[in-house]
C-alpha positions in Angstrom: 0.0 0.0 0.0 1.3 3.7 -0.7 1.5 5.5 2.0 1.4 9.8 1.9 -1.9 9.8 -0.5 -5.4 9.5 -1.3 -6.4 9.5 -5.0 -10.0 9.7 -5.7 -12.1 10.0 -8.7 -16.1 10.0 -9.2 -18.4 9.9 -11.8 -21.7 11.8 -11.6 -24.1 13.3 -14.4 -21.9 13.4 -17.1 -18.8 14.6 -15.3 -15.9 12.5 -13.6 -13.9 14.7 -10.9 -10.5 13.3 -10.0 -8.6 14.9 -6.7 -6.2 14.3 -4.5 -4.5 15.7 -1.3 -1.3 17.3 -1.4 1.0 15.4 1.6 3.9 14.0 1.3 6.0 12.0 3.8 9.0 10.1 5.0 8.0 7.5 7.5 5.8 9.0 9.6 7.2 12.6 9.1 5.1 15.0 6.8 7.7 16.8 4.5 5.4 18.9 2.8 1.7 19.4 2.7 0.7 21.0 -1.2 2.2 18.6 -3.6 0.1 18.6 -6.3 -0.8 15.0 -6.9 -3.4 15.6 -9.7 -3.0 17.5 -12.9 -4.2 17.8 -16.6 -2.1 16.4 -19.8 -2.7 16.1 -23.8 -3.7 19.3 -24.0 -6.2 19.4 -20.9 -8.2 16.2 -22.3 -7.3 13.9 -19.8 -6.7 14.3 -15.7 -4.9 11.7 -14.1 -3.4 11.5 -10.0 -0.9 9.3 -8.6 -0.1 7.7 -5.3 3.5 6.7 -4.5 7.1 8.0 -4.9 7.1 11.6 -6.8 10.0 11.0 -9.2 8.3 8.2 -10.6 5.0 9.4 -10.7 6.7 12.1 -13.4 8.2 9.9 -15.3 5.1 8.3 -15.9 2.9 11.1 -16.6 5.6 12.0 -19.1 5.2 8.3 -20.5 1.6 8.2 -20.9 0.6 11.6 -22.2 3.3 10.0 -25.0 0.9 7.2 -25.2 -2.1 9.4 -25.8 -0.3 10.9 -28.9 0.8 8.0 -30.2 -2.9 6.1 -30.0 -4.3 9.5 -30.9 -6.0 10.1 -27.4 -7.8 6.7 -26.8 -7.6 6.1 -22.7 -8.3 2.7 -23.1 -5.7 1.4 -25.8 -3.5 4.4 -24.2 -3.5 2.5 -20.6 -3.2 -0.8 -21.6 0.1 -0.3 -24.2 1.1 2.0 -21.0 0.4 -1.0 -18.2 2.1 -3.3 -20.8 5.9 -1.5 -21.2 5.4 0.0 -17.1 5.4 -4.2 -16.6 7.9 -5.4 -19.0 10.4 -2.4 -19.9 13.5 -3.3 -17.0 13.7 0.6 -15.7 10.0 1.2 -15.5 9.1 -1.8 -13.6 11.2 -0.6 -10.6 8.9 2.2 -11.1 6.6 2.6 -7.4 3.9 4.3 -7.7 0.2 3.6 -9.1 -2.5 5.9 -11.7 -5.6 7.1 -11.9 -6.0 8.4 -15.6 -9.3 9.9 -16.8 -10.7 11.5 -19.9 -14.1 12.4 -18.6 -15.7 9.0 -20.1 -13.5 6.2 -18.7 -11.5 6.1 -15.2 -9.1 4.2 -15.2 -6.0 2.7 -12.5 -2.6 1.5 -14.2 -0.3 -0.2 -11.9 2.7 -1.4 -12.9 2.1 -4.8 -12.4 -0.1 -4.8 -15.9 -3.1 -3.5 -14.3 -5.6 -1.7 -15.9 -8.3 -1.7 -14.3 -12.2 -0.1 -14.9 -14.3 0.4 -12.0 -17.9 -1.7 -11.2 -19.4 1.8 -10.4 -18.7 5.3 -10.4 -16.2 5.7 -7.7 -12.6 4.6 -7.8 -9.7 5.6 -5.6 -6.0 4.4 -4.6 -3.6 5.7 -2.0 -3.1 4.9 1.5 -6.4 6.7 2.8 -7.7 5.3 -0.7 -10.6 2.8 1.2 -11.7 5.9 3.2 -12.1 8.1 0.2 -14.3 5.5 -1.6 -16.6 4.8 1.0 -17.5 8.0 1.7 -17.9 9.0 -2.3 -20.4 5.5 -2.4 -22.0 6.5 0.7 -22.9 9.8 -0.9 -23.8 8.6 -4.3 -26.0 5.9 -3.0 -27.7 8.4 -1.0 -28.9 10.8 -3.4 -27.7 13.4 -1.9 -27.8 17.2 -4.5 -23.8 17.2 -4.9 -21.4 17.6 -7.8 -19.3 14.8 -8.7 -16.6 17.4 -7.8 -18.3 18.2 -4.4 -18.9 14.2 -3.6 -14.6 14.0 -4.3 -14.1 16.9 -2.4 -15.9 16.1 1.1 -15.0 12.2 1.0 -11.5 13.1 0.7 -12.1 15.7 3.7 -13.6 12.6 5.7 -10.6 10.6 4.6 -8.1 13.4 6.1 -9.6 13.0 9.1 -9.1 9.2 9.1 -5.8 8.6 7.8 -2.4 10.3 9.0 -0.8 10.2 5.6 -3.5 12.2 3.6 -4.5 15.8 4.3 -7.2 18.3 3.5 -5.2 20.8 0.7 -7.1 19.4 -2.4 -6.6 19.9 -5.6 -8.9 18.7 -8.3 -9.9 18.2 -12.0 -13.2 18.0 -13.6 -13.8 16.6 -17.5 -17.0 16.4 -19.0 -17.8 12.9 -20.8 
């Protein structure tokens, strides 16, 4: 598990809102608290977050925006030729970190074990206060509750600052349209 992070995204009327909290640690020291974990590429189309080390997380932002280009924006094929060389390519595999990649349609998580992974429902998150994050986003979808996807993202990962030591409250997130 990643430790320092909570990733979350949620899909609501037509719009999927990714965020993420801006800690970072060492052990169980907090070395800074706005990181920003969560950020557009190709051109603003796509939002993606990571949880795990920063260095890598660069690197493989760098990598997959690449990816978008060269499978002219399609998330899917884009994350799956991305999972595929993260696994098998020798310096990317020591790579620790995992994904969260959007384009306002799909949500996706790459690991680089191969994963790529789609979601049951409209809620996916990854990170050390991860399990938090999703409950709460489910809790207030399935309650029917009058919030934006971006509002549902933004108070779960509030409730999952207040549960888990490595994940804060300085949010920043990205909304597409599907």
């Amino acid at each position: 598990m990643f430790r320092g992070t909570t990733i979350l995204a949620v899909r609501k009327n037509g719009q999927i809102a990714i965020c993420g909290d801006g800690q970072v640690t060492a052990g169980n020291t907090i070395l800074k608290g706005n990181t920003k974990k969560v950020k557009r590429i190709f051109n603003g189309k796509v939002a993606t977050g990571f949880a795990g080390a920063t260095a890598d997380a660069f690197t493989l932002f760098e990598i997959f925006e690449g990816k978008l280009g060269e499978y002219g924006g399609d998330l899917v094929r884009s994350a799956v030729e991305m999972a595929k060389l993260w696994r098998t390519d020798k310096q990317l595999s020591k790579l620790d970190a995992l994904m969260i990649v959007t384009d306002g349609k799909n949500m996706l998580m790459l690991s680089g074990t191969g994963d790529v992974i789609e979601p049951d429902g409209d809620v996916l998150a990854i990170g050390s206060g991860g399990d938090y994050a999703r409950a709460a986003a489910t809790a207030y979808l399935d309650s029917g509750v009058d919030l934006t996807a971006e509002e549902i993202a933004r108070k779960s990962l509030t409730i999952a600052g207040n549960i888990c030591i490595y994940t804060n409250n300085n949010l920043v997130c990205e909304v597409l349209n599907g």
